[in-house]
Each structure stands twice: as C-alpha cells, then as structure tokens.
C-alpha positions as CSV (number, residue, x, y, z in Angstrom):
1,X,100.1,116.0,121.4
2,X,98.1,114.6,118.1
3,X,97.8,111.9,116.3
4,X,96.4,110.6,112.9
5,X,95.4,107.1,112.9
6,X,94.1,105.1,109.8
7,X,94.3,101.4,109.1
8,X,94.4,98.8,106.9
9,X,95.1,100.3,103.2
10,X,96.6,97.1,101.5
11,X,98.3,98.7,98.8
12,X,98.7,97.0,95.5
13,X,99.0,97.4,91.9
14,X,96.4,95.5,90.6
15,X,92.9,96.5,90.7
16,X,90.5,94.1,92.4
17,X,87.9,92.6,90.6
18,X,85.0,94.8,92.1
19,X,86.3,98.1,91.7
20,X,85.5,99.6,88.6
21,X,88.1,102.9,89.1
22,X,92.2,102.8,89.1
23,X,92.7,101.4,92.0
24,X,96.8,102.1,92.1
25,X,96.0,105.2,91.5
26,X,92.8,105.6,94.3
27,X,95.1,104.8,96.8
28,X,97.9,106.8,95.8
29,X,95.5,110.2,95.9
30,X,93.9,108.8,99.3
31,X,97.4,108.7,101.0
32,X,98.5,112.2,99.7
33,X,95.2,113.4,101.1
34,X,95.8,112.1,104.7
35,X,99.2,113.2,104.4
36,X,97.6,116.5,103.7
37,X,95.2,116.1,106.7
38,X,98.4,115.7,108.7
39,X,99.8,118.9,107.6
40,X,96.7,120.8,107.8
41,X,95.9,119.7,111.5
42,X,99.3,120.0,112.7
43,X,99.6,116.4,113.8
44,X,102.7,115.1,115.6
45,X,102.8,111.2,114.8
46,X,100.9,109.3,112.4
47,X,100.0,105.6,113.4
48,X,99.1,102.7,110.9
49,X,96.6,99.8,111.9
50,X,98.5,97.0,109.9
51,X,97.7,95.7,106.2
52,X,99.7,98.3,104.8
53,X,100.5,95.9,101.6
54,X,97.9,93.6,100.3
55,X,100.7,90.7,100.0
56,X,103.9,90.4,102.1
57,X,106.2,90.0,98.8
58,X,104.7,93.1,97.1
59,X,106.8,94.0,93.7
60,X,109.6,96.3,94.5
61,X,107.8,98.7,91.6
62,X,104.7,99.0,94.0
63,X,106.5,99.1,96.9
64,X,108.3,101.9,95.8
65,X,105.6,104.2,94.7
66,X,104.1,104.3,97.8
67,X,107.6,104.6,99.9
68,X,108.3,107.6,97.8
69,X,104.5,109.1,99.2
70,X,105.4,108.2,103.0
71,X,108.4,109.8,102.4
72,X,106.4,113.1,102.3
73,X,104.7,112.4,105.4
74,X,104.6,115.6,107.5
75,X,106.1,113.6,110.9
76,X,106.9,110.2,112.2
77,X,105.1,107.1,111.0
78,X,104.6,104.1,113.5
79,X,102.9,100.9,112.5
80,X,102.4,97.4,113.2
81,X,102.0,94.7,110.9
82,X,98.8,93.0,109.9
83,X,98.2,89.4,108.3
84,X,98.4,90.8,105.1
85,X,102.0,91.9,105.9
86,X,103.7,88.9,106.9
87,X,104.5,85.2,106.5
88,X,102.4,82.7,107.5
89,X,100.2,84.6,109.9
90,X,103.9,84.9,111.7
91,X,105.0,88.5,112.6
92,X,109.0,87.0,112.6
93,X,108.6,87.3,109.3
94,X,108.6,90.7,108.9
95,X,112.0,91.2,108.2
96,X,111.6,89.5,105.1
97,X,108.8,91.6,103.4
98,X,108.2,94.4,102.0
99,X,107.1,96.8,105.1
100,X,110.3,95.3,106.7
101,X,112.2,96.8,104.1
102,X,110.8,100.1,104.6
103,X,111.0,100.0,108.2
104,X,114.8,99.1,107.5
105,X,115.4,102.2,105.5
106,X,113.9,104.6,108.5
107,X,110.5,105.2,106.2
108,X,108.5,104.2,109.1
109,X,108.9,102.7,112.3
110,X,107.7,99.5,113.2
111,X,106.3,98.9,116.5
112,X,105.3,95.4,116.7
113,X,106.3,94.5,120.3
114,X,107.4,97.7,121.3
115,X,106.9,100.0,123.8
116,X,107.9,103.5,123.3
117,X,107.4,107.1,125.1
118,X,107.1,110.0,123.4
119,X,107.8,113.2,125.4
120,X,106.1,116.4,123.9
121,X,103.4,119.2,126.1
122,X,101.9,115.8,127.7
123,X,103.8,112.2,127.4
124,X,101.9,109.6,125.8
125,X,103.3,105.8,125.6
126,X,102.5,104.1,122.2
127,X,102.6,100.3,122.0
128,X,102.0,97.4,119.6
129,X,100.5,93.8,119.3
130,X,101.0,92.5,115.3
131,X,98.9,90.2,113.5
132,X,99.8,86.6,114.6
133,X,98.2,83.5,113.9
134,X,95.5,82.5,116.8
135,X,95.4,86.2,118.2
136,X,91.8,85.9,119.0
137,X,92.1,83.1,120.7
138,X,91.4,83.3,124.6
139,X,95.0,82.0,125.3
140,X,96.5,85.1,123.4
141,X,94.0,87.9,124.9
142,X,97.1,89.6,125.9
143,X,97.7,91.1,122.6
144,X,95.3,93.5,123.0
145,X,96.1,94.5,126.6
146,X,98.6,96.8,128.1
147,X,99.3,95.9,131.7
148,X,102.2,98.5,132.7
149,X,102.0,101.9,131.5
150,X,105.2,104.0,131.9
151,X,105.2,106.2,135.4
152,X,105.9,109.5,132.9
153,X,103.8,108.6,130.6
154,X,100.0,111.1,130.4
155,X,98.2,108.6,128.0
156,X,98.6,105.3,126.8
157,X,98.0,104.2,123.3
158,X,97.6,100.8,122.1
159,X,97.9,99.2,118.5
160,X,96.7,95.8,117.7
161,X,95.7,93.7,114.6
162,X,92.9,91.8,115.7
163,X,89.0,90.4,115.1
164,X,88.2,93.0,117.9
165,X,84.1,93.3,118.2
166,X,82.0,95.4,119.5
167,X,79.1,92.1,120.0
168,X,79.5,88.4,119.0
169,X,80.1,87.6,115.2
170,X,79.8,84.5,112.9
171,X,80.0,81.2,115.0
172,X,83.1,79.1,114.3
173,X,85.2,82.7,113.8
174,X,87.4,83.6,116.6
175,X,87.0,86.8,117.7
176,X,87.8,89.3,120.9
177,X,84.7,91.1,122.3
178,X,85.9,94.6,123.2
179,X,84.5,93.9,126.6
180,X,87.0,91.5,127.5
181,X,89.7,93.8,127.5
182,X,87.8,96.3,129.8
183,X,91.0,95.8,132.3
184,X,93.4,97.3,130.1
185,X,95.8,99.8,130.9
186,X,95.2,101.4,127.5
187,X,94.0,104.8,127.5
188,X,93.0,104.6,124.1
189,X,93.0,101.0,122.1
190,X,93.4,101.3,118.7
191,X,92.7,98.4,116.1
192,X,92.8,97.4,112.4
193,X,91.8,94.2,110.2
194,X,88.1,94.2,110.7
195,X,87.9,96.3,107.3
196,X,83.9,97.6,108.4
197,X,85.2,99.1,111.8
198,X,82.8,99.8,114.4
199,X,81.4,102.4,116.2
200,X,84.1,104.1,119.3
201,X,83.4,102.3,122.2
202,X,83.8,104.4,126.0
203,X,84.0,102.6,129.0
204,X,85.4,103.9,132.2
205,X,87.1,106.5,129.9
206,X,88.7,104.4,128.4
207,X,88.2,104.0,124.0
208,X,88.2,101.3,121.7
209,X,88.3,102.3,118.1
210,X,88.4,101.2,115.0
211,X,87.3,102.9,112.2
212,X,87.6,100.6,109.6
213,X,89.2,100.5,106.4
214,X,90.9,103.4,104.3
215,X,89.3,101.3,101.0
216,X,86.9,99.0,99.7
217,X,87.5,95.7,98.0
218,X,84.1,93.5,98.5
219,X,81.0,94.7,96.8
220,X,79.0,93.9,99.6
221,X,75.9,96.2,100.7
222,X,77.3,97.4,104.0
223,X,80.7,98.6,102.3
224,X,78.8,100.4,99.5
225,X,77.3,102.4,101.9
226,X,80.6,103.2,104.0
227,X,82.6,105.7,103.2
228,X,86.4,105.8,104.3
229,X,87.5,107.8,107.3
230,X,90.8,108.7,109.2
231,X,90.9,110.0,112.9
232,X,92.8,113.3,114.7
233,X,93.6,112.2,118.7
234,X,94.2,115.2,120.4
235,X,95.9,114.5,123.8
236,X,95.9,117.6,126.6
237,X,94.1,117.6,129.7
238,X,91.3,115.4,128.3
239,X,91.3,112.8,125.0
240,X,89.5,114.5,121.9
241,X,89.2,112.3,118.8
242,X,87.9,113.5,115.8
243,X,86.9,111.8,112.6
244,X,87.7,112.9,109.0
245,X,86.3,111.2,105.9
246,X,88.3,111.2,103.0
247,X,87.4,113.3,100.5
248,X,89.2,112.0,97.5
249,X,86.8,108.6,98.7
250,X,84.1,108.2,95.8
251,X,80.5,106.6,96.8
252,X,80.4,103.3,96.4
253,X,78.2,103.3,93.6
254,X,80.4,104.9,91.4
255,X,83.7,102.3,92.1
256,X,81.9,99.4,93.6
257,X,80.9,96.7,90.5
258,X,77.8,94.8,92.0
259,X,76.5,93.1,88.6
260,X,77.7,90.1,89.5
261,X,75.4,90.1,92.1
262,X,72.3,92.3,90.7
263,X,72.4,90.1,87.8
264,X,71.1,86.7,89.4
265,X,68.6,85.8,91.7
266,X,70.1,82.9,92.4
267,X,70.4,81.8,95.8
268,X,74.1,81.5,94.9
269,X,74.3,85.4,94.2
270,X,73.0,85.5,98.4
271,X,75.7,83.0,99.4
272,X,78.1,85.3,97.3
273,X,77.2,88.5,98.9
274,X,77.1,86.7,102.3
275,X,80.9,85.7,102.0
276,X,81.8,88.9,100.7
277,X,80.3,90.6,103.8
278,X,83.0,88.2,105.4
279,X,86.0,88.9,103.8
280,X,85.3,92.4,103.7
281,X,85.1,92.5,108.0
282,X,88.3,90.5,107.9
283,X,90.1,90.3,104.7
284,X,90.6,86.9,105.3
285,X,89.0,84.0,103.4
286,X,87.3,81.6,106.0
287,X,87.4,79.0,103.9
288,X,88.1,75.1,105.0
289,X,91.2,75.8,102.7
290,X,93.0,77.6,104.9
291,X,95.8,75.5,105.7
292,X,96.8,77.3,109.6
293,X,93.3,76.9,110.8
294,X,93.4,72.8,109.4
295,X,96.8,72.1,111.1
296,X,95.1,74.4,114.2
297,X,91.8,72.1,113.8
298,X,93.7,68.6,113.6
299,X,96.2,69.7,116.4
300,X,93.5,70.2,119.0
301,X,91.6,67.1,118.0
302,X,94.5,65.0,118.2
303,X,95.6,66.2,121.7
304,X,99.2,67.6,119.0
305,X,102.1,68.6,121.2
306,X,102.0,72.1,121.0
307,X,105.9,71.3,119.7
308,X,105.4,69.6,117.0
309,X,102.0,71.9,116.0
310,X,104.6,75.0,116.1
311,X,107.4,73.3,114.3
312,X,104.3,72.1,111.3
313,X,103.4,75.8,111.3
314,X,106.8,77.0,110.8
315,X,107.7,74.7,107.8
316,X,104.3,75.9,105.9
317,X,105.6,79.2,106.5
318,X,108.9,78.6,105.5
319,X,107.6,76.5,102.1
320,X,105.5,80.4,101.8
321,X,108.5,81.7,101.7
322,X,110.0,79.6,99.4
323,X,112.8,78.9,102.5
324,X,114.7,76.0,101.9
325,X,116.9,74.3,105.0
C-alpha cells in the first residue's frame, strides 16, 4: 500500500508580504504537481498534516478554487485539522469552517479523532490527533500516541498537529521532544505545524517525520535555503519512504523578499529575522498578545478552576466566531 503525505499548505488568496511571486497561483501549480506525483507513483491514499487553509473562515471564492483541484486527486484524501483550520485553537470548531465544509461534501475525509483501517495487499490503520490548544503540554502527550493498534492491522500510521522536535527549542514554547513518544504504538508518526520539519527520526523501527512545509511565508535564512518536499510511504514487508521535492518550488531567492532585512543593520533587522525564524517553525505568533496563552498563564497562576478556565476559552472562541448566545 502507498501513501503521499504533505503538510501544512495554508492556502489563501492573498499573497504574503515576503513573497515576491503569485502566491494564489504558486500554490495552485504546487498542488496539481503533487496530485501528479500521486498519479505518477501509483499511490493509494493521500494524507494532509493540517493547515490546509491559512484562516478557518477562508472566502468561499478561495475555498472553491482549491476544492475544485482536490477534486482531481487521483485517490482518497484524509486529513486532520491544524490551528490554522479552526476556532479558537478548538478542533469542535471544525464544523464551522471552511475544511469542514469540504469534508461535508465528501472532498476529503477528516480524521481528527478517528481511527480507521484500510484493507488493501497489507492492512494499515491510519489515525488522527488535531490541533488543540495546549497539545504540547505534558498533560496532553497523548495526542501524539497510539496505544491500541487494530489486531488486522500490518502498520500503523499516525497524524498529529503538534510542536513535535527532534531536540529542545526556545524556552517558554511548549513543545513535545520526539523522544517522549518512543512508547508509541505508531509504526510511522507523521506530523505537521512546525513549517521547517526535521530530519526522519528511527528508533526501534519505528519513524517520526515531518518534512516541513509545502511553502514558504517568512523570509528567514533557514527557509530561503529549504526547498519544499512531499513523501511516498511504501508499505509491504518492510516501510520504505521516499522523499520528493517539488519541482514547481522556486529557490528562495527568486520568491523570498529579504530587503527588509538586507537593508538595515539595525539590531532591530536581527530581532526581525529572529521572530521570523519563529513563526516560520510554527506559524504561530508567540507574542504576549495571544489571548489563549494569557487566559492559560493567569489560570495557572491563580490556581483557575479548570471550569471556569474552559468555559473563558469557550466564550473567546465563540466571540471568534462571532457566536452569539
């Protein structure tokens, strides 16, 4: 059995302020190509990371374009949503957003929550943790494990969207060190949001993968140099994964914009680049602002009923939302 699995392409219809190419239009080529790649290498399933919008309320204009490309997918899609694709940092939201919709109309299949066996020349169960807020938190290191593996099941596959690293990042970010999860019953472990990826991880033959996003927003050093890939998991009597950069994927030089940086010496231009180097590993701004992580901070501090913390996160969601009781 095969699969193809890419991550995190927040499509949009806007182009962000660093690229200097169409961006619409980069990712529409981009997905016809792994569509392509799908065909080409006879795959059987295609899995998405999460992100798949940039914005949970996406116009129905964008939203449709790129419904009308999966729609040409070669086989199955299965995903699970990211923070980008939901409320609040709250996967019950899906329902109301934009990949919910498509999910509705049989375009793909969500699989937050889910697990599901596919039968084929070997049997491989595919499962899914979704973004939620506090995920890499030690409390919810369950997300990214599977403890029960179907008895007809060959392989096990696991999707989660989650700060999963390879060593320890910036202090004060929560994270999930891939050796944490060691224990799971995951044959393979695959993850999104961390837009950089890192480098397969093998451990009792077992894999931990992530590699990184399908595009590149920030103009910071490391993603100039990367350039976007896809994999092929071929599933028989061993695991084979292969990885497949895109071709329709320019250099960074060429839609990257770094003048905003090259032009000042300032040490403001380093503490720009540094926070771009952030955002683009998470796609998240890790700013004091953030209202989830204040109510998280306060809540802790204050010894919060974990109550009436859940019921403040649920009315900041809903005011997102624009929900009214």
């Amino acid at each position: 059995m095969k699969f193809l699995y890419f991550t995190d392409t927040h499509y949009r219809g806007t182009n962000p302020v660093n690229r200097l190419d169409d961006f619409p239009l980069t990712l529409e080529n981009k997905t016809r190509e792994i569509f392509q790649i799908a065909k080409e290498e006879n795959v059987d399933y295609i899995l998405h990371g999460g992100d798949l919008f940039d914005r949970p309320d996406t116009s129905i204009s964008v939203a449709s374009t790129f419904a009308k490309i999966f729609m040409e997918s070669p086989c199955p899609i299965y995903i699970i949503s990211g923070n980008h694709d939901i409320y609040g940092h709250n996967p019950e939201t899906v329902n109301r957003t934009m990949l919910g919709f498509l999910c509705d109309l049989g375009i793909m299949n969500l699989l937050d929550n889910k697990r599901i066996l596919l039968r084929g020349d070997v049997n491989v169960q595919i499962s899914g943790s979704p973004y939620k807020y506090g995920i890499d938190e030690k409390d919810n290191i369950k997300s990214y494990m599977v403890d029960e593996v179907d008895n007809e099941a060959d392989y096990s596959i696991h999707l989660v969207h989650g700060f999963l690293m390879e060593k320890p990042f910036i202090e004060g970010i929560n994270f999930t060190l891939i050796s944490d999860i060691f224990d799971t019953k995951a044959d393979i472990t695959l993850c999104g949001h961390y837009h950089l990826g890192f480098k397969t991880v093998v451990h009792d033959g077992k894999y931990f993968i992530n590699p990184g996003s399908i595009i590149r927003i920030s103009n910071s050093v490391l993603e100039m140099k990367r350039k976007p890939k896809i994999l092929i998991i071929e599933l028989k009597d061993k695991i084979s994964i292969k990885e497949i950069y895109l071709k329709s994927a320019q250099s960074g030089e060429l839609v990257l914009d770094r003048s905003q940086i090259e032009n000042s010496k300032s040490k403001r231009s380093k503490a720009i680049e540094f926070e771009d180097i952030i955002n683009t590993g998470t796609s998240l701004s890790f700013e004091k602002r953030d209202v989830f992580k204040i109510i998280n901070d306060i809540a802790n501090k204050e010894n919060i009923p974990k109550d009436v913390k859940d019921e403040t996160l649920r009315r900041v969601t809903e005011a997102q939302m624009g929900v009214k009781n």
